[in-house]
N, C-alpha and C positions, 0 to 999 in steps of 0.2 A: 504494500500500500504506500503508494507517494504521499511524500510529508508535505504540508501546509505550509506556504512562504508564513513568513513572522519574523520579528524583529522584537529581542529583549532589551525590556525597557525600564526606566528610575523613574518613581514620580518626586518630586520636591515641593513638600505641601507647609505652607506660611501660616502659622498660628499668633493673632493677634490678644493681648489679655485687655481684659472690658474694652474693644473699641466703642462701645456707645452703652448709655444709661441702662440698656435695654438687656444687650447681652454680656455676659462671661468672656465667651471667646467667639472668635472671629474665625472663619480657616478660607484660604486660597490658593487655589494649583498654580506655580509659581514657574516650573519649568516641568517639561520631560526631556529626559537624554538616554541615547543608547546607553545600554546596561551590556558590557563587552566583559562580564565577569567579576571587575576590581571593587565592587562594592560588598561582597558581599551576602549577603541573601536575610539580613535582618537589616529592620531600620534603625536609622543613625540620626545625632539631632548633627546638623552642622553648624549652628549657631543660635543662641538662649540668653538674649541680655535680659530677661526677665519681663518683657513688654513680649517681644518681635522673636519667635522661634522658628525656625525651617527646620525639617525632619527629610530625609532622604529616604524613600520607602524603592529598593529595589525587587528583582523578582520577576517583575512583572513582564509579558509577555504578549502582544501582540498577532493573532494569528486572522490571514486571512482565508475567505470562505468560500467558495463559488457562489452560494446562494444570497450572500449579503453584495454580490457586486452593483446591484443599483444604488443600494445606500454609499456603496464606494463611491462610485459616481455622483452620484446628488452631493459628499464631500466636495468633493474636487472638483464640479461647476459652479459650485456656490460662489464662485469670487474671491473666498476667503478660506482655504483649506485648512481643516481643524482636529489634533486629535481629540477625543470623547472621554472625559475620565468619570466614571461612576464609584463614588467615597460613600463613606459611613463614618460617622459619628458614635463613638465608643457612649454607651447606654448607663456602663456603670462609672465610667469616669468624663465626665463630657469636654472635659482639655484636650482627648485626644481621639484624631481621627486619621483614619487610613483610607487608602484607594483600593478599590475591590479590585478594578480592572480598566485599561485604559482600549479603546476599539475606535476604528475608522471608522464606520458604518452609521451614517448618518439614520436610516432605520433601526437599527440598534440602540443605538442612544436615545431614539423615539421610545422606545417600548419601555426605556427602564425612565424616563420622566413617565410615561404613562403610568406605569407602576408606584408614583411617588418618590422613586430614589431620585440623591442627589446627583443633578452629572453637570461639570466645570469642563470647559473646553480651552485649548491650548492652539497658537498659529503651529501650522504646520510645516516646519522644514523644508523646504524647495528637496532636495535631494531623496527624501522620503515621501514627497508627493511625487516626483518622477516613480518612484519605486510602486507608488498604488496605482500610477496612468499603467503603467507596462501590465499590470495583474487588470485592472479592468479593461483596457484594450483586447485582453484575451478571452475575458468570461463574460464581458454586460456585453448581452443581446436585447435591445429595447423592444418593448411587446409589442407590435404591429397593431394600431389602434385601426379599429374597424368601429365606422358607423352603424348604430343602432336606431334603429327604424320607432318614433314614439306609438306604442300600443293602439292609439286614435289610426295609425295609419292601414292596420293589421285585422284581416278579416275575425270577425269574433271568436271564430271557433279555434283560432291564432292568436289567441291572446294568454 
């Protein structure tokens, strides 16, 4: 069975302490960068001056699909190519929050706001959107839209 293009990856997530009257903490995906190994596999704080923390959360992985290549596509013509990060927020400690999983797929990332999760998106790379044109170049076949006839037009017993 042929393996799946993917690219492993770090997310770097920015915890702010009370930025406003309202909340505790703040969080923001701050960067993603290839994960080429040297991180690791736990996450790391990289910097805690007691306001402003970033945590390096590698691991994470990237794989593409055949079946998601329209959301591939709907990425990469949007104007603005973006990776998708979907996080959680630790329930019994609410300071800390990780990335569940970071995806291209613009319907992907649909279904998990539909679901209520959180999902932060990131510009995307030039080098690594080349990398998604070549994968959908080979797998988005766009559906051939065919006109449907309104019901009013269609003998009754064709309806």
């Amino acid at each position: 069975m042929a393996q799946r293009p993917s690219i492993p990856v770090a997310v770097v997530i920015e915890r702010r302490r009370q930025p406003n009257v309202w909340q505790d903490w703040s969080f923001a995906m701050v960067e993603i960068v290839q994960d080429e190994g040297g991180f690791g596999d736990q996450p790391r704080t990289l910097r805690d001056d007691g306001s402003i923390a970033q945590r390096l959360h590698p691991g994470l992985t990237v794989e593409l699909h055949r079946d998601e290549a329209e959301g591939y596509h709907l990425n990469l013509s949007s104007g603005a190519p973006v990776w998708f990060v979907m996080w959680r927020i630790d329930d019994d400690d609410p300071s800390q929050a990780w990335p569940e999983l970071v995806t291209l797929s613009y319907h992907e990332a649909g279904r998990y706001l539909d679901a209520q999760e959180r999902v932060d998106n990131l510009p995307l790379p030039v080098e690594v959107c080349a990398w998604l044109q070549g994968f959908v170049d080979e797998h988005y076949k766009p559906e051939v839209k065919q006109r449907r006839r309104p019901a009013s037009f269609k003998a009754p017993e064709r309806r």
